[in-house]
C-alpha positions, -999 to 999 in steps of 0.1 A, spaced: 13 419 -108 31 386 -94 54 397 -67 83 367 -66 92 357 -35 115 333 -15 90 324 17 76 293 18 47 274 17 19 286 43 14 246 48 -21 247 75 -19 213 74 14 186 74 22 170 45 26 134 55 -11 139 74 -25 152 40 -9 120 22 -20 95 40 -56 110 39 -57 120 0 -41 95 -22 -26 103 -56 -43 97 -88 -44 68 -112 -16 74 -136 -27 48 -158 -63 67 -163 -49 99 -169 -24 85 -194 -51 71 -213 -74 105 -208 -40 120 -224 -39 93 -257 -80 95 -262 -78 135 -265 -45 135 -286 -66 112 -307 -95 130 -306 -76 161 -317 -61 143 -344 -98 127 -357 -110 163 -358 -83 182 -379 -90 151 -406 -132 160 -401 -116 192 -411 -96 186 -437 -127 164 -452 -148 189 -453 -173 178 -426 -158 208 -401 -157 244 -411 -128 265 -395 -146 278 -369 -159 246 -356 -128 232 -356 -112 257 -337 -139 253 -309 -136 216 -308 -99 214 -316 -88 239 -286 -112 216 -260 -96 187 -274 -62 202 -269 -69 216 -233 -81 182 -220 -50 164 -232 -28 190 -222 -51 187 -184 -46 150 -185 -8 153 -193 -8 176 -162 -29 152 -138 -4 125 -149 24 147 -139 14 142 -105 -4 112 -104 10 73 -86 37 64 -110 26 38 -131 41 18 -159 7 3 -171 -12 -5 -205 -15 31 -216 21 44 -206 28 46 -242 -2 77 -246 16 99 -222 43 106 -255 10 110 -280 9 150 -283 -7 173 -300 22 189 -314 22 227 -313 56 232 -327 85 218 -340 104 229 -311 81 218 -281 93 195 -253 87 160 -248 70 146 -221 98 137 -199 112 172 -206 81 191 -193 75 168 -162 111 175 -151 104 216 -153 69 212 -138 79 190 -112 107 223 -104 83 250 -109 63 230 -79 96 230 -59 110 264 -68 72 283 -70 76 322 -58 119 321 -66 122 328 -102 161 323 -99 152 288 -97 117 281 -113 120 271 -154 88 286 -156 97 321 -140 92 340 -171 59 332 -175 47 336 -142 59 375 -132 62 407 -154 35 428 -170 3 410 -187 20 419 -221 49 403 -218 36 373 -202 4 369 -227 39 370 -255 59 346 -233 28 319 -237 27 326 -273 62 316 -276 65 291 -253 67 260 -270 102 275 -290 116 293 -253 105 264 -237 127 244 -255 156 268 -259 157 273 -219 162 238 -212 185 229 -239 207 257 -222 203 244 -188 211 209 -195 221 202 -235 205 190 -263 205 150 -254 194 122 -275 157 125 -260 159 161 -269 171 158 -304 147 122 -310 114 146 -300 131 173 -327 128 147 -351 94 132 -345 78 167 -340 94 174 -373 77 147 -387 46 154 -373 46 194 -390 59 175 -425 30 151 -424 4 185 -416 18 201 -444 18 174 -468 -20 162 -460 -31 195 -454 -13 220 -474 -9 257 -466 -46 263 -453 -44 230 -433 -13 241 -419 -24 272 -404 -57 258 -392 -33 234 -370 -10 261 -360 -36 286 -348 -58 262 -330 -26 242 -312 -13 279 -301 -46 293 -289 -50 261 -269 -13 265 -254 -12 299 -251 -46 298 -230 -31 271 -208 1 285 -201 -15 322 -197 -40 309 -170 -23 288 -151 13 305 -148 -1 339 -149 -31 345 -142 -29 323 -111 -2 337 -102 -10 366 -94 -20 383 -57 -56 384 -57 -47 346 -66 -19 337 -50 -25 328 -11 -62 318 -16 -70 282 -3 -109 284 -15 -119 290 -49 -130 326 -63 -167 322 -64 -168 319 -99 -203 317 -115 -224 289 -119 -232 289 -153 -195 296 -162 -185 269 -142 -209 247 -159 -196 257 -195 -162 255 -186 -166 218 -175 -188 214 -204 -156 224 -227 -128 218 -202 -135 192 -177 -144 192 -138 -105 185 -132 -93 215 -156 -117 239 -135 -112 225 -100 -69 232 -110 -81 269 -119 -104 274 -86 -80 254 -65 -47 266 -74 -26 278 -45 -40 242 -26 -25 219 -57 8 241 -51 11 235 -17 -3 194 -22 7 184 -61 1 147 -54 -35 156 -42 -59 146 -73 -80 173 -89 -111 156 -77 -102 158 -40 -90 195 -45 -123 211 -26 -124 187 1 -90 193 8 -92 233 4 -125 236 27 -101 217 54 -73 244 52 -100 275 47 -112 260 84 -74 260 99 
């Protein structure tokens, strides 16, 4: 189990040092990453809905498509601010509910659980991170809908809030209509397994002791590591095996994550 904590960051190396060493990603590619797998995502449920998918196959496909756009969102998050040709892709979901944050939204409470990581007083994501594997496995099932109650208690239901109500809205009414009942729940199942898995792993899972602390990655298998990136993505797996290191240095890219973690295993 997670044990919170308020100590801070074991930092081996300083910040500034680290910086000017390993620059930030392209926030521009990962935006685009972000649009193409929304797309993608989208493109398969109609292969679906046509008949050229079965159920099963589409729940394969649709949850890798899902993870890679929610990995590229999460890249983005920390990547050089950009304002370039593919800022518009960062706000092209794949919807998982009709209550689900928008991208501003989520940047603001990832960009706090960074801050606020081992003080659940002040982390937005506390609840998902710490308490028995039960409750947090039913915390990432819901947390599209707590998600978006929590921060509309912290800070009010704005005008961004309530516009991303009303597109998501859209977005389930257009499902529905195109897809009817059966469509529907193919779309809500596959969207939730993928966000569920996400938000289990990664605020969990990695949370947790035998997780938490480690600067090197868990020796995970070759051929599971080779399947993973096959589905995944080389960035999706380095964030899994390289945790505690992008905690401690967001604005590091995925791809520089094992350079930079064989450094601090030597400190």
């Amino acid at each position: 189990m997670a044990t919170p904590s308020t100590s801070t960051y074991d930092y081996r190396l300083p910040i500034a040092d680290v910086a000017k060493r390993y620059l930030p990603g392209d926030g521009d590619r990962f935006d685009q990453l972000a649009g193409i797998w929304a797309v993608v995502f989208y493109a398969l449920f109609a292969a679906y809905l046509a008949g050229y998918l079965n159920v099963w196959l589409f729940g394969v496909l649709g949850v890798c498509a899902f993870v890679r756009n929610f990995n590229a969102l999460h890249e983005g998050f920390h990547a050089k601010r950009t304002f370039g040709t593919w800022t518009w892709a960062r706000h092209l979901f794949v919807v998982t509910s009709r209550f689900m944050l928008g991208y501003k939204a989520l940047k603001r409470n990832h960009s706090e659980h960074h801050t606020w990581a081992q003080q659940p007083e002040m982390d937005p994501d506390a609840y998902l991170a710490y308490g028995s594997g039960w409750l947090a496995l039913f915390n990432a099932i819901t947390q599209p809908e707590q998600g978006f109650l929590r921060y509309a208690s912290r800070r009010g239901l704005g005008r961004d809030m309530l516009g991303i109500l009303f597109r998501h809205a859209i977005v389930f009414a257009a499902v529905a209509a195109i897809g009817g009942w059966s469509g529907m729940l193919a779309w809500v199942v596959v969207t939730r397994i993928g966000n569920t898995a996400s938000w289990f792993i990664f605020d969990w899972i990695l949370h947790q002791t035998w997780a938490w602390g480690r600067f090197g990655p868990p020796g995970m298998p070759r051929p599971i590591r080779v399947v993973w990136i096959a589905l995944f993505g080389k960035e999706n797996l380095l964030g899994i095996e390289y945790h505690y290191v992008h905690h401690h240095y967001p604005f590091v890219p995925g791809s520089s994550l094992p350079a930079l973690g064989s450094e601090l295993g030597k400190c």
